[in-house]
Jmol script that loads the backbone (N, CA, C; Angstrom):
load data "model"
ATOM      1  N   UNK A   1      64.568 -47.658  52.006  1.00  0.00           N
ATOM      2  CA  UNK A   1      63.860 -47.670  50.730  1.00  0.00           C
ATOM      3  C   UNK A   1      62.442 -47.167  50.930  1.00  0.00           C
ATOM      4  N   UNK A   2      62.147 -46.379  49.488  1.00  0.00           N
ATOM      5  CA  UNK A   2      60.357 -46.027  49.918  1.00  0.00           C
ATOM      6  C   UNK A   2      59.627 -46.913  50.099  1.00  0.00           C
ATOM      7  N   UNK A   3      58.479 -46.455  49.886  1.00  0.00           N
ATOM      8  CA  UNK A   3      57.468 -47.494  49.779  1.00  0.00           C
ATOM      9  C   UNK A   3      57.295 -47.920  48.061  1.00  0.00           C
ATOM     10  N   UNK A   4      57.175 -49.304  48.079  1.00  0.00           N
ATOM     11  CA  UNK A   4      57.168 -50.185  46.826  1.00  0.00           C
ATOM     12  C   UNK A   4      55.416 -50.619  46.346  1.00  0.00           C
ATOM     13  N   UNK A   5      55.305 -50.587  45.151  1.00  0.00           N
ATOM     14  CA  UNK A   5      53.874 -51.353  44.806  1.00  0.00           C
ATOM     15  C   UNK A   5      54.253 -52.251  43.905  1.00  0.00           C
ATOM     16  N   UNK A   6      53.522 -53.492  43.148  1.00  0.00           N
ATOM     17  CA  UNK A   6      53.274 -54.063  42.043  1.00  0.00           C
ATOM     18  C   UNK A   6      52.094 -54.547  41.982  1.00  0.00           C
ATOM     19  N   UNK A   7      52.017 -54.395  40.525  1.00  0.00           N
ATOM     20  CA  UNK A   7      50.665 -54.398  39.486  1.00  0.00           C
ATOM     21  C   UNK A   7      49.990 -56.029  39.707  1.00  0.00           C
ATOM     22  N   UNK A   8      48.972 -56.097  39.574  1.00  0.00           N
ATOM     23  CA  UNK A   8      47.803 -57.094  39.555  1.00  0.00           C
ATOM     24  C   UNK A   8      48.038 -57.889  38.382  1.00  0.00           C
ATOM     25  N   UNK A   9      47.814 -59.286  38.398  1.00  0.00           N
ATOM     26  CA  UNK A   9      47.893 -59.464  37.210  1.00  0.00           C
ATOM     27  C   UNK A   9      46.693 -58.910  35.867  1.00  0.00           C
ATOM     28  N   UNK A  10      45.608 -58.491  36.546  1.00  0.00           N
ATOM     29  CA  UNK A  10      44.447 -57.957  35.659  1.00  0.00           C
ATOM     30  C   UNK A  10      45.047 -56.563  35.212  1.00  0.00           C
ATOM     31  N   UNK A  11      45.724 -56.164  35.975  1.00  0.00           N
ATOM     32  CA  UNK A  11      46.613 -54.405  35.760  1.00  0.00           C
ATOM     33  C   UNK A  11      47.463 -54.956  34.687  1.00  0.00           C
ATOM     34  N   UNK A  12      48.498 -56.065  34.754  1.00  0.00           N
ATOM     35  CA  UNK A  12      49.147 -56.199  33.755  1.00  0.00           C
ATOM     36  C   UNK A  12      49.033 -56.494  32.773  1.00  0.00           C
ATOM     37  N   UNK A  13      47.865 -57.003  32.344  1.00  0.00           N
ATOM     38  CA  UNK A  13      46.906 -57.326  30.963  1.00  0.00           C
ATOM     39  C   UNK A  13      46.586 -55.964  30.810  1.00  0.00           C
ATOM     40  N   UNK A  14      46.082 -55.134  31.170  1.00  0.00           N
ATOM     41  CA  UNK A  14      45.869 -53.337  30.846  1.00  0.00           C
ATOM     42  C   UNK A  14      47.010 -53.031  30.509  1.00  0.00           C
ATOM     43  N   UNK A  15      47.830 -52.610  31.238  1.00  0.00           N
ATOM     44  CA  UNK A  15      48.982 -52.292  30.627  1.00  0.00           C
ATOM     45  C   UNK A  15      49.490 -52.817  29.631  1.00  0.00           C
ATOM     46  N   UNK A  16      49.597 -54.040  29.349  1.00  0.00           N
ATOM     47  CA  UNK A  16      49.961 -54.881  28.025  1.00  0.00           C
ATOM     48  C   UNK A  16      49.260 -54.165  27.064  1.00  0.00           C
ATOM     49  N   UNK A  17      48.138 -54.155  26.923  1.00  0.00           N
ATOM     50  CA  UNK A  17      46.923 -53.586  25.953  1.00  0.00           C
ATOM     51  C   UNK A  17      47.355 -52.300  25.614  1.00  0.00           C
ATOM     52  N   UNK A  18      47.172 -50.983  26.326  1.00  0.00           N
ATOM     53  CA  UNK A  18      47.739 -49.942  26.087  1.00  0.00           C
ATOM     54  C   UNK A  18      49.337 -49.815  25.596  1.00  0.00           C
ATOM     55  N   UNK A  19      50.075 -50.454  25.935  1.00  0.00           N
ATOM     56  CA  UNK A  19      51.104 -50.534  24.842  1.00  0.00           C
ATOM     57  C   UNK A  19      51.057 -50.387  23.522  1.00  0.00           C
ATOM     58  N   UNK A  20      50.427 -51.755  23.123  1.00  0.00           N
ATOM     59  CA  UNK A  20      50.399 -52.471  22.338  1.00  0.00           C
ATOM     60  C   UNK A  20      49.743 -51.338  21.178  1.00  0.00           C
ATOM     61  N   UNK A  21      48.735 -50.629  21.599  1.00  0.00           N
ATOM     62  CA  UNK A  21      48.198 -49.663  20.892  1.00  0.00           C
ATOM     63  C   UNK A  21      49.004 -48.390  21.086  1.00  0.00           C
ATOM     64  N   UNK A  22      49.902 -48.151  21.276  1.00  0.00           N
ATOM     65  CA  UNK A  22      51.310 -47.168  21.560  1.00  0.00           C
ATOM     66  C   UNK A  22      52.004 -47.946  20.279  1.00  0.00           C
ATOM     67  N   UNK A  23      51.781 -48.883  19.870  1.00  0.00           N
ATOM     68  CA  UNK A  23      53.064 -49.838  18.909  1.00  0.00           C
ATOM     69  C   UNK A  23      54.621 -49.794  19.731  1.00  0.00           C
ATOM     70  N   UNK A  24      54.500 -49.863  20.800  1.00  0.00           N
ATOM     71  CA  UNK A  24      55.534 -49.908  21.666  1.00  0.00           C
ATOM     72  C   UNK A  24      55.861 -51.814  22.199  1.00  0.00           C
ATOM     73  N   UNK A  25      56.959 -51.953  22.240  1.00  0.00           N
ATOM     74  CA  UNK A  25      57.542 -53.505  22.485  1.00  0.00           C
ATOM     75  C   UNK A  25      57.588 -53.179  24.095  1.00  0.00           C
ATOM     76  N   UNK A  26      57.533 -54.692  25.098  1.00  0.00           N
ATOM     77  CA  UNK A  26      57.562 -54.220  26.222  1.00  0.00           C
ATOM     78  C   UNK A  26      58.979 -53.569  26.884  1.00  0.00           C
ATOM     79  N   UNK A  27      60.356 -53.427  25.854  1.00  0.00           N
ATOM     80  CA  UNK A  27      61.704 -52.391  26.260  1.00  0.00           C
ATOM     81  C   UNK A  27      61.219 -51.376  25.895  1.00  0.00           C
ATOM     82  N   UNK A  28      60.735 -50.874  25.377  1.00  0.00           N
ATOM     83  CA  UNK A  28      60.784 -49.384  24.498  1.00  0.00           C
ATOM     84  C   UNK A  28      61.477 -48.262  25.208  1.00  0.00           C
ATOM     85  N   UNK A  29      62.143 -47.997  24.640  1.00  0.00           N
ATOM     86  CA  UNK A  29      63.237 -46.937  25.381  1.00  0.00           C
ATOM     87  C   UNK A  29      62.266 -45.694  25.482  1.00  0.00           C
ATOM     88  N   UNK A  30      61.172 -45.124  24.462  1.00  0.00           N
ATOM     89  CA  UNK A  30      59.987 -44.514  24.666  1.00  0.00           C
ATOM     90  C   UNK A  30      59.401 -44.165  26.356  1.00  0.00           C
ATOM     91  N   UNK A  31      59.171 -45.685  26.428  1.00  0.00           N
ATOM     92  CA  UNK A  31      58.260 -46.197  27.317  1.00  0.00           C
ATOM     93  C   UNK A  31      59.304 -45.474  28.776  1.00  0.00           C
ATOM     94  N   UNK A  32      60.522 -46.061  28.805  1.00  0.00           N
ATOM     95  CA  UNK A  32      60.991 -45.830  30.363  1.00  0.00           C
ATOM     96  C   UNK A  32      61.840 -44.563  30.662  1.00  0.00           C
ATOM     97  N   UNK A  33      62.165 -43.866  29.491  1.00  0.00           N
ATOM     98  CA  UNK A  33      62.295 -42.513  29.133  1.00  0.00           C
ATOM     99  C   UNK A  33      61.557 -41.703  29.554  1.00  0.00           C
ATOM    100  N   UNK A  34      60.196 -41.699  29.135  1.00  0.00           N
ATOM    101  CA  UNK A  34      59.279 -40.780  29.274  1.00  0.00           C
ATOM    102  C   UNK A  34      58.338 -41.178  30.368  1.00  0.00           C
ATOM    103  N   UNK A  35      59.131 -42.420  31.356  1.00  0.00           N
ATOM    104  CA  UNK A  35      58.457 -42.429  32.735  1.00  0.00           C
ATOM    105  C   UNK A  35      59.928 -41.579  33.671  1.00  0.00           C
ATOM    106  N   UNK A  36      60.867 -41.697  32.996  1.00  0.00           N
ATOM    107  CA  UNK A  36      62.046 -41.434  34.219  1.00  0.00           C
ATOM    108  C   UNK A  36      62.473 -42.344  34.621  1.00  0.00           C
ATOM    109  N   UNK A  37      62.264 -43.417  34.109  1.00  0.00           N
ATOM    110  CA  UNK A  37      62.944 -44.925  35.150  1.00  0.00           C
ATOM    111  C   UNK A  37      63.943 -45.719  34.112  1.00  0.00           C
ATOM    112  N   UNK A  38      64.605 -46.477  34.660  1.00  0.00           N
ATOM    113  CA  UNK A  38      65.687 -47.232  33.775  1.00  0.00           C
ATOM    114  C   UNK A  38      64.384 -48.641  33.082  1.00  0.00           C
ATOM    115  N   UNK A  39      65.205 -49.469  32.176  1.00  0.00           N
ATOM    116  CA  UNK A  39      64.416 -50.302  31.683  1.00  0.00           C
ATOM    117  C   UNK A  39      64.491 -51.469  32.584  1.00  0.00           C
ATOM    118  N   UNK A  40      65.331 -51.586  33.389  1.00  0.00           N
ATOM    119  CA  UNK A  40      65.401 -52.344  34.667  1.00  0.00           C
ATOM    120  C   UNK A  40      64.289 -52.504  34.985  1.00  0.00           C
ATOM    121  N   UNK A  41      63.876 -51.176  35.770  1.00  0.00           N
ATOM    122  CA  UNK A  41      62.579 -51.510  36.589  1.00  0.00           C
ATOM    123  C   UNK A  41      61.475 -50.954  35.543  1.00  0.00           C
ATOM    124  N   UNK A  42      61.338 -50.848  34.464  1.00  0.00           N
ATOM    125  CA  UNK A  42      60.274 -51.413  33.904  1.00  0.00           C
ATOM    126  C   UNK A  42      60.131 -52.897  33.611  1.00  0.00           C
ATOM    127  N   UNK A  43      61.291 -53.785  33.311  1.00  0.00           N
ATOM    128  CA  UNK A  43      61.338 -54.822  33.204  1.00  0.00           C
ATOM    129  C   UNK A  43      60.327 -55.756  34.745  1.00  0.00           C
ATOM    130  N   UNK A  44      61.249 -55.184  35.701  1.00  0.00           N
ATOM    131  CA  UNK A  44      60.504 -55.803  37.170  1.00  0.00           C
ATOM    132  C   UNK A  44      59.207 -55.356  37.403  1.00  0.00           C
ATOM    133  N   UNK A  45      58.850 -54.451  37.008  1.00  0.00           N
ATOM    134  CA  UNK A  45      57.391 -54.168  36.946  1.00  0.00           C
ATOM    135  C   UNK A  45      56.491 -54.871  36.546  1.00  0.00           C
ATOM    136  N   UNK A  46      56.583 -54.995  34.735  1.00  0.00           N
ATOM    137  CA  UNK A  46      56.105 -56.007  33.888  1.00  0.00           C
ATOM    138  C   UNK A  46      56.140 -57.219  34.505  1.00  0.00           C
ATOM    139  N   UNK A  47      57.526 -57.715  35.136  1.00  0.00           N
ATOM    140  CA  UNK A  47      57.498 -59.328  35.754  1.00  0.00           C
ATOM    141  C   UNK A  47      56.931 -59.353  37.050  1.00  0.00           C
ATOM    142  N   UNK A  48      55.682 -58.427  37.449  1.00  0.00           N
ATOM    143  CA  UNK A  48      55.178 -58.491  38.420  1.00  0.00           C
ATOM    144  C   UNK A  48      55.766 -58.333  39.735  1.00  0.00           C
ATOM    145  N   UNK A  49      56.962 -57.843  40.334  1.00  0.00           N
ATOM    146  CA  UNK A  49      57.585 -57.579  40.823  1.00  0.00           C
ATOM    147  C   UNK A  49      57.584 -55.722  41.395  1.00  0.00           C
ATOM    148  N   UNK A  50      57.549 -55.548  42.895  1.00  0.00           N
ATOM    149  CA  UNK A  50      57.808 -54.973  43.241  1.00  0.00           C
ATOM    150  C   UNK A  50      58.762 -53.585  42.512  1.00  0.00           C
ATOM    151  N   UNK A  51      58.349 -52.355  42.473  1.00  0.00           N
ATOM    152  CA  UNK A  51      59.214 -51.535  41.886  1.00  0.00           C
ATOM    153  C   UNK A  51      58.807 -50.210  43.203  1.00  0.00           C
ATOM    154  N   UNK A  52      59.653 -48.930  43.146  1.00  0.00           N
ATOM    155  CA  UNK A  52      59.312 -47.847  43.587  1.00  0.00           C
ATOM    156  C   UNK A  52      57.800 -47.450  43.289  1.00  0.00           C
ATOM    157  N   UNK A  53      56.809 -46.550  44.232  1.00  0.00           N
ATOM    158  CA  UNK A  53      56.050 -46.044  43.875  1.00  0.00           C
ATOM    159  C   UNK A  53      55.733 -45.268  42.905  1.00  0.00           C
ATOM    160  N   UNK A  54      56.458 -43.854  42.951  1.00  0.00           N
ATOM    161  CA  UNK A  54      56.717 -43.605  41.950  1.00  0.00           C
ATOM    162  C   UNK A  54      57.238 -43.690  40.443  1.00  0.00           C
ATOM    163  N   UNK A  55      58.196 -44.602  40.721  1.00  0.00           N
ATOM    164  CA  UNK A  55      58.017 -45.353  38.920  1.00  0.00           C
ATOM    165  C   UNK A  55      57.024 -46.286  38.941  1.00  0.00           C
ATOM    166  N   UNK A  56      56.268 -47.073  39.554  1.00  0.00           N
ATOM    167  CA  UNK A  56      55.143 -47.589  39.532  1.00  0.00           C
ATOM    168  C   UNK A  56      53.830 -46.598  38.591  1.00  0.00           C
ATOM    169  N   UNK A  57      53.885 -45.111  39.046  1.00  0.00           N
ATOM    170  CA  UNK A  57      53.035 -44.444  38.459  1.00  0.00           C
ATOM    171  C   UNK A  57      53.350 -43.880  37.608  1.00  0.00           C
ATOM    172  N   UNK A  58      54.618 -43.505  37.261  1.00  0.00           N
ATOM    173  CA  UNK A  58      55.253 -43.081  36.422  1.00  0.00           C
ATOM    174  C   UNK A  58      55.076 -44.382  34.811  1.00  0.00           C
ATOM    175  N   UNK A  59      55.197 -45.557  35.081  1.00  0.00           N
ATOM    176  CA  UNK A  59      55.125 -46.071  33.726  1.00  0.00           C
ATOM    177  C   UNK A  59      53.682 -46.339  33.519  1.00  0.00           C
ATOM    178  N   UNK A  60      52.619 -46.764  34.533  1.00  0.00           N
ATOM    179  CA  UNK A  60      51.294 -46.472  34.414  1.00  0.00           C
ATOM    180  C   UNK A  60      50.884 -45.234  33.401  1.00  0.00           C
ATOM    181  N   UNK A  61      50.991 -44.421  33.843  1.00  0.00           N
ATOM    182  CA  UNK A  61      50.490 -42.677  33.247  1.00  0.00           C
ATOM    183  C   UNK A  61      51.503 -42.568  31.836  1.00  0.00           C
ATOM    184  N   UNK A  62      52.807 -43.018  31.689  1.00  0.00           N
ATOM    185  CA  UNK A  62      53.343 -43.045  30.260  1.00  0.00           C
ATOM    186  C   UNK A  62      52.442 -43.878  29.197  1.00  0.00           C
ATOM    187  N   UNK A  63      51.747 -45.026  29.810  1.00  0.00           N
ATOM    188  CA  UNK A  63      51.673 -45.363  28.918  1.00  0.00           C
ATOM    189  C   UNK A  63      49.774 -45.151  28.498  1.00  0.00           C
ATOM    190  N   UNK A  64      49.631 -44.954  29.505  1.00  0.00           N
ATOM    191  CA  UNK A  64      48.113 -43.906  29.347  1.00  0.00           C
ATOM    192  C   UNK A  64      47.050 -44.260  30.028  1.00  0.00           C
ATOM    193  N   UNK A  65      47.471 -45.030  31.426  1.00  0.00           N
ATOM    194  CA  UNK A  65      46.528 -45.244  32.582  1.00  0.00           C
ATOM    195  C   UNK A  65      46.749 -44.429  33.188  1.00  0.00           C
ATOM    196  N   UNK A  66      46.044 -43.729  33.921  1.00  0.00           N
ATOM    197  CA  UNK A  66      46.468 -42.401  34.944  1.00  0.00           C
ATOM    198  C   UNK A  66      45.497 -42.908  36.113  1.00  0.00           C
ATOM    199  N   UNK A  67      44.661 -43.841  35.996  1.00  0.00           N
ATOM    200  CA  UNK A  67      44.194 -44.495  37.345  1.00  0.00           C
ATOM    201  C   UNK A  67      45.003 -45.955  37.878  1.00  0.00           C
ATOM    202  N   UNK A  68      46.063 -45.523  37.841  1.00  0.00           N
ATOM    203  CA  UNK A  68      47.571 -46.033  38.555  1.00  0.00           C
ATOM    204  C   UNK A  68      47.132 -47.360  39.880  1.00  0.00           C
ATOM    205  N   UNK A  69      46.249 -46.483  40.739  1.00  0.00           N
ATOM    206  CA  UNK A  69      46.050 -46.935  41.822  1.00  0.00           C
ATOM    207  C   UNK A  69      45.105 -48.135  41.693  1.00  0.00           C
ATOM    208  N   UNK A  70      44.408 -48.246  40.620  1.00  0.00           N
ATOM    209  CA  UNK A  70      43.301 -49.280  40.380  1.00  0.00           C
ATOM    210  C   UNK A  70      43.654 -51.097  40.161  1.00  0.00           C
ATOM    211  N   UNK A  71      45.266 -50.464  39.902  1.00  0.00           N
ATOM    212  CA  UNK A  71      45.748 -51.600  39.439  1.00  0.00           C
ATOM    213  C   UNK A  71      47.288 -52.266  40.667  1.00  0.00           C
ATOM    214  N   UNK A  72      47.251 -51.266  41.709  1.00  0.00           N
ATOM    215  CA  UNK A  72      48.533 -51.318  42.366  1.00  0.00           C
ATOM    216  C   UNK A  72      47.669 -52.173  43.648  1.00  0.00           C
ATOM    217  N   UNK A  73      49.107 -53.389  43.921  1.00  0.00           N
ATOM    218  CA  UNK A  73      48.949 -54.435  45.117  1.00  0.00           C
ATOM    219  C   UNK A  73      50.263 -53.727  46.074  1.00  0.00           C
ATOM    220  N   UNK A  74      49.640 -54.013  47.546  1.00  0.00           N
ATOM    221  CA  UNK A  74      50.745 -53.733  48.200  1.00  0.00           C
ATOM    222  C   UNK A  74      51.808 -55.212  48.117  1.00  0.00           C
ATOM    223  N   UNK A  75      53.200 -54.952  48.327  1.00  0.00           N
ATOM    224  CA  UNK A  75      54.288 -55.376  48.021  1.00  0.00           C
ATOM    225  C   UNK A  75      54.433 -56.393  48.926  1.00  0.00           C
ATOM    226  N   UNK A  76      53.660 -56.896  49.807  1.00  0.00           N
ATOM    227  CA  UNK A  76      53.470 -58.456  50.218  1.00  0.00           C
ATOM    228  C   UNK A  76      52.769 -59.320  49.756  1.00  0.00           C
ATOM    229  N   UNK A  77      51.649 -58.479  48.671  1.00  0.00           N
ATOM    230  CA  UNK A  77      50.947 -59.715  48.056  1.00  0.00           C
ATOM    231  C   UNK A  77      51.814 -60.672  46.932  1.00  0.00           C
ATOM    232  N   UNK A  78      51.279 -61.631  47.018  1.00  0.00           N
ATOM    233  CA  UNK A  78      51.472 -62.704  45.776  1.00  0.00           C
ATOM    234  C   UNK A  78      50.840 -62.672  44.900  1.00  0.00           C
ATOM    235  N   UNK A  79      51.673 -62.517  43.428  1.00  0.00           N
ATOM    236  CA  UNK A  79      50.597 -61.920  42.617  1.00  0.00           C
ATOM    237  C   UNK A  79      50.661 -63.250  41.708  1.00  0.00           C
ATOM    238  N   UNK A  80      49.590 -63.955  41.439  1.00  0.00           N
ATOM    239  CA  UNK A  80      49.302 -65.127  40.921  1.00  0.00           C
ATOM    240  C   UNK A  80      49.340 -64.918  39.546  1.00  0.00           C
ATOM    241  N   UNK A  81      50.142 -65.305  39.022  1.00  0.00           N
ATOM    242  CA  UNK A  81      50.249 -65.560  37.454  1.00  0.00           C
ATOM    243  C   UNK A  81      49.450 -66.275  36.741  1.00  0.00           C
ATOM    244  N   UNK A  82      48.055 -67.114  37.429  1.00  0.00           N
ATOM    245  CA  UNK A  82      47.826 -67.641  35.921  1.00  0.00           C
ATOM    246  C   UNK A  82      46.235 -68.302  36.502  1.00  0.00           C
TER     247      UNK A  82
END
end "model"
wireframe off; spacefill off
backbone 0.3
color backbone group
C-alpha cells in the first residue's frame, strides 16, 4: 500500500466549512466524483481515518483547499476528537 495521510481535526473543521458553502452534504456524489475516489474513502477521511495520499488531496482541492498539506497528519498520529 502507498503512503496514507489523515486530516487534523482543525483540517476537518475547514473542510466541513468549505463544503458547507459548496451546499454540498458530507456524501455528495459531487464531492467524491470530482475527487476520483469512491464515497468510502471520503467517508474514512471525514471520520478521521487514514485514506490514500492521493485521495487525501484529491478531496482537499475538490472541495477548494489546495493547501492540502497544511492540514495532513502522518498516519500514526492520533487524531483527538474533541
Amino acid at each position: 500500500m502507498g503512503a496514507t495521510l489523515l486530516a487534523s481535526k482543525e483540517g476537518l473543521d475547514k473542510i466541513d466549512h468549505l463544503r458547507r458553502l459548496k451546499g454540498w452534504n458530507k456524501s455528495a456524489s459531487a464531492w467524491y466524483g470530482d475527487a476520483s475516489t469512491t464515497k468510502a474513502t471520503l467517508n474514512r477521511f471525514l471520520a478521521g481515518e487514514p485514506v490514500a495520499q492521493d485521495a487525501f488531496k484529491a478531496i482537499c482541492q475538490t472541495v477548494g483547499l489546495e493547501d492540502w498539506e497544511s492540514i495532513a497528519l502522518p498516519p500514526d498520529t492520533k487524531n483527538e476528537s474533541g
